[in-house]
C-alpha positions as CSV (number, residue, x, y, z in Angstrom):
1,X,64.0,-6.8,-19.9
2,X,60.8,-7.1,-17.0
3,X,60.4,-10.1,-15.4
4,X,56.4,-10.2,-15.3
5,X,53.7,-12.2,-13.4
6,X,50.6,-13.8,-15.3
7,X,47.9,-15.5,-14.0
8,X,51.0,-17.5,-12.1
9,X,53.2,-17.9,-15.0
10,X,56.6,-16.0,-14.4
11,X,57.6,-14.5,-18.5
12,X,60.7,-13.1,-19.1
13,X,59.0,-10.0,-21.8
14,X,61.4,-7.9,-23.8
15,X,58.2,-5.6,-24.7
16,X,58.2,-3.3,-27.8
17,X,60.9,-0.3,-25.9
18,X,60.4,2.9,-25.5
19,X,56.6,4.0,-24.8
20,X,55.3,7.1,-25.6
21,X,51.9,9.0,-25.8
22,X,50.4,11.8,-27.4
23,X,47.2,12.7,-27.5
24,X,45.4,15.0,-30.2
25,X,43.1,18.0,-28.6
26,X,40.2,16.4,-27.8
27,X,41.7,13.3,-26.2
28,X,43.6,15.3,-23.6
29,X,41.0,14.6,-20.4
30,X,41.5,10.8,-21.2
31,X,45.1,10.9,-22.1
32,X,45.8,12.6,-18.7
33,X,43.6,9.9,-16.7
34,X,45.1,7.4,-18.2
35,X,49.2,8.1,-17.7
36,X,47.9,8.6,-14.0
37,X,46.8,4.7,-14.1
38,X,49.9,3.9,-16.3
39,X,52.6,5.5,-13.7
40,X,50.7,3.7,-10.5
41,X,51.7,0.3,-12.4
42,X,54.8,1.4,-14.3
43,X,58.4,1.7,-13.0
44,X,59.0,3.8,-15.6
45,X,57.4,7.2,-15.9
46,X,55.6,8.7,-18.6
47,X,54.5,11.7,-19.3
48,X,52.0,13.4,-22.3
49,X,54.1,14.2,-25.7
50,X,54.7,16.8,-26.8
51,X,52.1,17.7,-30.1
52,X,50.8,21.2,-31.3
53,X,48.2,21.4,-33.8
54,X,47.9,24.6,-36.4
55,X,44.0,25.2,-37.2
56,X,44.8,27.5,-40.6
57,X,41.9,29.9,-42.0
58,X,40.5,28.4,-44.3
59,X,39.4,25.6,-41.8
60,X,43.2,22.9,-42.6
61,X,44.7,22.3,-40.0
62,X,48.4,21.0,-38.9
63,X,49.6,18.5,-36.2
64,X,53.3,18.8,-35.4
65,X,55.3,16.5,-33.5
66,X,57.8,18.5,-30.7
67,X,60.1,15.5,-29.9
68,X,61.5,12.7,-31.5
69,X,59.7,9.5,-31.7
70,X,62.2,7.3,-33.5
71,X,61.7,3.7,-33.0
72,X,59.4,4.1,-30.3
73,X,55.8,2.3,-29.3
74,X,53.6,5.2,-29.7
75,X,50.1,5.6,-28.3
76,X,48.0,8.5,-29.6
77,X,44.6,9.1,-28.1
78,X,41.6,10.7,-29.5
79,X,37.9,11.5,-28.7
80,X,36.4,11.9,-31.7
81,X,32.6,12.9,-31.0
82,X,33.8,15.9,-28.3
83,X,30.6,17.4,-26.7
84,X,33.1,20.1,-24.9
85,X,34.4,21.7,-28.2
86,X,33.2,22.9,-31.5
87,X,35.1,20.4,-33.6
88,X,32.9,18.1,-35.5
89,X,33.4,14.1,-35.6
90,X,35.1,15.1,-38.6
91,X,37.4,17.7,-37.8
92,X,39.0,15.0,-34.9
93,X,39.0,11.9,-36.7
94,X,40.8,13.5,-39.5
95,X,43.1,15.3,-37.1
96,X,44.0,12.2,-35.4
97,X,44.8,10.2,-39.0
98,X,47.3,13.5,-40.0
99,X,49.2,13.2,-36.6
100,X,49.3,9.4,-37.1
101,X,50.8,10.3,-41.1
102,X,53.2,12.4,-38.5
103,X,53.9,9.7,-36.3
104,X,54.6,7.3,-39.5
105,X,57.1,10.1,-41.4
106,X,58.8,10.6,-37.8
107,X,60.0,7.3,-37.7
108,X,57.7,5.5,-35.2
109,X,57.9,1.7,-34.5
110,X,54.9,0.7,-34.1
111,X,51.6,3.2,-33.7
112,X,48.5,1.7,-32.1
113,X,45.6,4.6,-31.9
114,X,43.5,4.7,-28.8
115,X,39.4,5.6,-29.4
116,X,37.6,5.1,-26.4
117,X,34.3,6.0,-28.9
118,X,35.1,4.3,-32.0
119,X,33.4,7.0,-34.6
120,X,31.1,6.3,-38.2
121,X,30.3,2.8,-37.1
122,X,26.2,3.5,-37.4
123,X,26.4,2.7,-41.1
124,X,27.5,-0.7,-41.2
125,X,25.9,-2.1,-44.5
126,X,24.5,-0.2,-47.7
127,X,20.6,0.8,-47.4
128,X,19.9,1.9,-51.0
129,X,22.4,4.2,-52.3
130,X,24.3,4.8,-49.4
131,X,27.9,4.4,-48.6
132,X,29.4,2.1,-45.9
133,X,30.8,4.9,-43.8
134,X,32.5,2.5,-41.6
135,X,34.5,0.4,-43.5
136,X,35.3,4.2,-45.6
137,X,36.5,5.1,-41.7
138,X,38.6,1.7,-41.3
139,X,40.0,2.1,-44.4
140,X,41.0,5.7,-43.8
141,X,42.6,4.7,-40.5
142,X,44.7,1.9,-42.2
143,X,46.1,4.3,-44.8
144,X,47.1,6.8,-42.5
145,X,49.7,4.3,-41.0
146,X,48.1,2.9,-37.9
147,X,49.5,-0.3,-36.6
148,X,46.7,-1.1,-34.2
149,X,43.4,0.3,-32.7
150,X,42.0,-0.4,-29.2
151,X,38.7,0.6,-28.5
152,X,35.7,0.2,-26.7
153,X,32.0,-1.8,-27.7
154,X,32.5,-1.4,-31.6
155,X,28.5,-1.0,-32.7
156,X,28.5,-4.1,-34.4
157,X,30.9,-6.8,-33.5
158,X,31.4,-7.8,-37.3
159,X,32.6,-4.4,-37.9
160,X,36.0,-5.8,-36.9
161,X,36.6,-7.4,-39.7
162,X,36.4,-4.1,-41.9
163,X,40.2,-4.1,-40.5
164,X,42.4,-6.3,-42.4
165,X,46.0,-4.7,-41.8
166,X,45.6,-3.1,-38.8
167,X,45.1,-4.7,-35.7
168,X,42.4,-4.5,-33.4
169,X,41.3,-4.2,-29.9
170,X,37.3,-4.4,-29.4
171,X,37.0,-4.0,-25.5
172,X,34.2,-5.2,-23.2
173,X,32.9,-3.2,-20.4
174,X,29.7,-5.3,-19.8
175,X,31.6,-6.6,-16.5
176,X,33.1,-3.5,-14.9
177,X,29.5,-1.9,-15.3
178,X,27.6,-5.1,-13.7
179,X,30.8,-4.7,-10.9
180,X,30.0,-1.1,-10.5
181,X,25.9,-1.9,-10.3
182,X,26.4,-4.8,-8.0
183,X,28.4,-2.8,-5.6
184,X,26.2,0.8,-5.6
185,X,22.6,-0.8,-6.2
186,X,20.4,-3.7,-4.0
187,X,19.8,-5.9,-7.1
188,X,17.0,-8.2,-5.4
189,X,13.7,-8.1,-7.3
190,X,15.5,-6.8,-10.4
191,X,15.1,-8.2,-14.5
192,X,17.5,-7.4,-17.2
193,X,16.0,-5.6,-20.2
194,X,17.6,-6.3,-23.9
195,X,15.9,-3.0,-25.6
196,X,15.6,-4.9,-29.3
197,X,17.6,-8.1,-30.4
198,X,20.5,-6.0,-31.1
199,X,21.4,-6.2,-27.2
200,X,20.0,-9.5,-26.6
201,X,23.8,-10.2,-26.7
202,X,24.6,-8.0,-24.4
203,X,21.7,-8.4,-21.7
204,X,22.4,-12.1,-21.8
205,X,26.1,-11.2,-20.7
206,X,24.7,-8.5,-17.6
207,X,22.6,-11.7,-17.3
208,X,25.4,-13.6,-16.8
209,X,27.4,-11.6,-14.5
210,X,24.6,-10.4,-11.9
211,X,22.6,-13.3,-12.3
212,X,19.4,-12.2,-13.3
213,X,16.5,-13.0,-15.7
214,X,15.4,-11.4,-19.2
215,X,13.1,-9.8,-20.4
216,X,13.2,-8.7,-24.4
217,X,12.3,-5.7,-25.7
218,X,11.1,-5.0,-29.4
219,X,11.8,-1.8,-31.4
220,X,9.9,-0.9,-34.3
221,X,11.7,2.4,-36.0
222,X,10.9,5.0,-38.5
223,X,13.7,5.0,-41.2
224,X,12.9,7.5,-43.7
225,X,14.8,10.5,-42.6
226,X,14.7,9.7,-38.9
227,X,15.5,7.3,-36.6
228,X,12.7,7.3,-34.2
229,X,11.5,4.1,-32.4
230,X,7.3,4.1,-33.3
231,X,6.4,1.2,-31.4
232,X,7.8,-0.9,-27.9
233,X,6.6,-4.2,-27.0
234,X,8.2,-5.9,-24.2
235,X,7.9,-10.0,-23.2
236,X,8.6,-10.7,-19.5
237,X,7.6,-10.2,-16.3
238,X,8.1,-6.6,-15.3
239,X,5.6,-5.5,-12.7
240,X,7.0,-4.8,-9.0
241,X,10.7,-5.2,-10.7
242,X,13.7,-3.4,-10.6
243,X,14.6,-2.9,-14.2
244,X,18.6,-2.5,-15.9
245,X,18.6,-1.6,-19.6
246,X,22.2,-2.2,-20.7
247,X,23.2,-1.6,-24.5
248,X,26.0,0.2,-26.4
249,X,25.3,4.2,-26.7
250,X,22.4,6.7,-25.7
251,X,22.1,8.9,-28.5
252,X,18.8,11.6,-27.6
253,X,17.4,9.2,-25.2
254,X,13.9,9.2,-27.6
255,X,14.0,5.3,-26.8
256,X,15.3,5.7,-23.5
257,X,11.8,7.6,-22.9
258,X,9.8,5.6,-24.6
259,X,11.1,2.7,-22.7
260,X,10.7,4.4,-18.9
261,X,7.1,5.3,-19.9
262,X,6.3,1.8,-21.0
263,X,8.0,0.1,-18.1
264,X,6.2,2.4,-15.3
265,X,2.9,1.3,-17.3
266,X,4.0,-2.6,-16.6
267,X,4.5,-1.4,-13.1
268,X,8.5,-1.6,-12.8
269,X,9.8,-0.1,-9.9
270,X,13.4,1.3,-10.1
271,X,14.6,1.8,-13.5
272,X,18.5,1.9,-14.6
273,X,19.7,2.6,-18.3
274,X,23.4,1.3,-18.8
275,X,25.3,1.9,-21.4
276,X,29.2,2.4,-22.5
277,X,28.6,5.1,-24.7
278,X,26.3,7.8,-23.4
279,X,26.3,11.1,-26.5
280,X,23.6,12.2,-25.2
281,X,22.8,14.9,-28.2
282,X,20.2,17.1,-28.1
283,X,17.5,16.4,-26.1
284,X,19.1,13.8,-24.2
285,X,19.4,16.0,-21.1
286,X,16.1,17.0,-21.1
287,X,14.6,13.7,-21.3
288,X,17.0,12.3,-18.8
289,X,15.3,14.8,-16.5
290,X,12.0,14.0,-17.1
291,X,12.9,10.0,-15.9
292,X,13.3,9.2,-12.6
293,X,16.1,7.0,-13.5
294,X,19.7,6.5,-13.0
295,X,22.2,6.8,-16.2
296,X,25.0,4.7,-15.6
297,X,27.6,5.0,-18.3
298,X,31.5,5.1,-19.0
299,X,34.0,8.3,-19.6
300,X,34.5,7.1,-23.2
301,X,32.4,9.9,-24.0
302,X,33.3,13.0,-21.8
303,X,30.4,16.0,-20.5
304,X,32.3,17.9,-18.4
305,X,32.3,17.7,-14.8
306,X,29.6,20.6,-14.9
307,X,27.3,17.8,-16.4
308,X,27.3,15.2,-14.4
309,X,27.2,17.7,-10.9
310,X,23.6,19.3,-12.2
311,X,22.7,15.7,-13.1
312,X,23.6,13.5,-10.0
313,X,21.2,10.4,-11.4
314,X,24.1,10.0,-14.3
315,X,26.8,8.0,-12.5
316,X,30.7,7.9,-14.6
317,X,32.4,4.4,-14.2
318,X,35.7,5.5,-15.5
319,X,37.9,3.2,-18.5
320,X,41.0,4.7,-18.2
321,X,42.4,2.4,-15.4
322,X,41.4,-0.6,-18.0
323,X,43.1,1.5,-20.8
324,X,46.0,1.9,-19.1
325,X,46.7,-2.1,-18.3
326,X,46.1,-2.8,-21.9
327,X,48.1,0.3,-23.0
328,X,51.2,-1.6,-20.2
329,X,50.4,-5.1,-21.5
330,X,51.3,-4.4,-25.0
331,X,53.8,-2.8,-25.0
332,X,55.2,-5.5,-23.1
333,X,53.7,-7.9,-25.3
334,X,51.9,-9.9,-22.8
335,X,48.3,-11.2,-23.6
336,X,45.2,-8.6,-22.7
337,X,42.4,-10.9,-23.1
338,X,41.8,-11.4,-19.7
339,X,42.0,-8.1,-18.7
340,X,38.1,-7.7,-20.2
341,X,36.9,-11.2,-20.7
């Protein structure tokens, strides 16, 4: 038993024991940065369990637990979209719900998966005769044995209710990134830009925190095939402004472009795209190139130091120190809420 400290209030916490974490192959880099963050707060050590995965030849493939994790509180993290390795989206998510089957036959007492990059979350709601690829995902997850998810700026918020036994996390990074931007940028003369209504929501809240006006931004998009944005109106008073364009992921950058060459038309000055998840598929680099603009985005997503050493206007505000209170909190069973409200 801890004694812990709370926003003043002394709690006696049992917690949930023994905490352990594994992460599957492409949630290594993040697994490693976050015990780092975990041991500077922790009196109690932790290390990276022991897991070994089996890729067979016909493509199957076999996680296998190398210790023991009876009645233990057992983290498992996992990148799913991994630009670094040739694994699909598929390949990892499906990796990480057979270890968690492992975890579940092993004996664990509670399991609670870690995604920074919560994946299949673009298909929300049926379009013709489509599926719901989300709430296929949520489901999938569930079955598999998971007790609870934590993850970071689900796509739509609703999508959280796609989760009906397992528990989960949504965290917010709209105020570590507005810390990070008020403490690296000179935000006089600067106007927040919500791209399309989608991140009014989130501009109001970048809004909020650096104390800024809005300006609103309106996508049309080509659906039949592609997802290109056609047409960009914006209402607001850019010219001779600093511009920040928070929302949720960067995907090629096509609308990042589009944006940057509209803006310098309106006559903005300094122009910043913000966002938690930056994929940046192919041609994103390119295009982020072309821009004389900064990229500022989190580690949820993870290029390679290589990346971000060739490209010096994408700056990396890291979760894993955020992960590893939440990761501390509950397994002590205290309250995270305010460690991202």
């Amino acid at each position: 038993m801890t004694i812990f400290k709370n926003k003043g209030i002394y709690a006696k916490i049992m917690g949930r024991g023994r905490l352990l974490m594994f992460a599957n192959r492409s949630g290594e880099y993040f697994a490693t940065e976050v015990i780092k963050h975990i041991n500077n707060i922790s009196k109690e050590k932790i290390e990276l369990g022991k897991l070994k995965t089996v890729d067979f030849a016909n493509g199957e493939l076999k996680p296998m637990l190398k210790e023991s994790v009876r009645g233990a509180d057992v983290y498992l993290i996992q990148c799913c979209f991994d630009p670094q390795s040739k694994r699909s989206v598929h390949d990892n998510f499906f990796e990480m719900c057979a270890t968690v089957d492992a975890l579940t036959r092993a004996g664990a007492r509670n399991i609670t998966l870690i995604m920074p990059h919560h994946p299949f979350l673009r298909q929300d709601h049926q379009l013709r005769r489509e599926p719901i690829t989300a709430r296929l995902a949520t489901d999938f997850i569930t079955i598999s044995g998971a007790d609870s998810v934590i993850t970071t700026e689900m796509h739509q918020k609703q999508i959280e209710g796609f989760y009906k036994k397992t528990k989960i996390d949504n965290l917010k990074t709209a105020k570590f990134l507005a810390d990070y931007i008020k403490k690296e940028y000179d935000i006089k003369d600067t106007i927040i830009l919500a791209p399309d209504a989608g991140a009014a929501k989130k501009a109001q809240d970048f809004a909020g925190y650096l104390e800024l006006e809005i300006a609103q931004g309106f996508k049309i998009r080509n659906y039949e095939g592609v997802n290109d944005v056609t047409k960009l109106e914006i209402v607001g008073n850019i010219k001779d402004k600093n511009v920040i364009i928070p929302d949720d992921m960067i995907d090629t950058a096509g609308t990042c472009l589009k944006i940057y060459k509209r803006l310098k038309e309106l006559g903005a000055k300094k122009i910043m795209f913000c966002c938690t998840h930056a994929l940046l598929n192919n041609p994103a680099k390119k295009r982020i190139q072309q821009m004389n603009a900064d990229l500022i985005c989190t580690d949820s997503i993870w290029h390679g130091k290589e990346l971000y050493e060739q490209n010096k206007n994408i700056k990396v505000v890291s979760l894993a120190d955020l992960y590893a209170k939440v990761i501390y909190s509950v397994n002590k069973d205290i309250s995270v809420s305010s460690l991202y409200n």
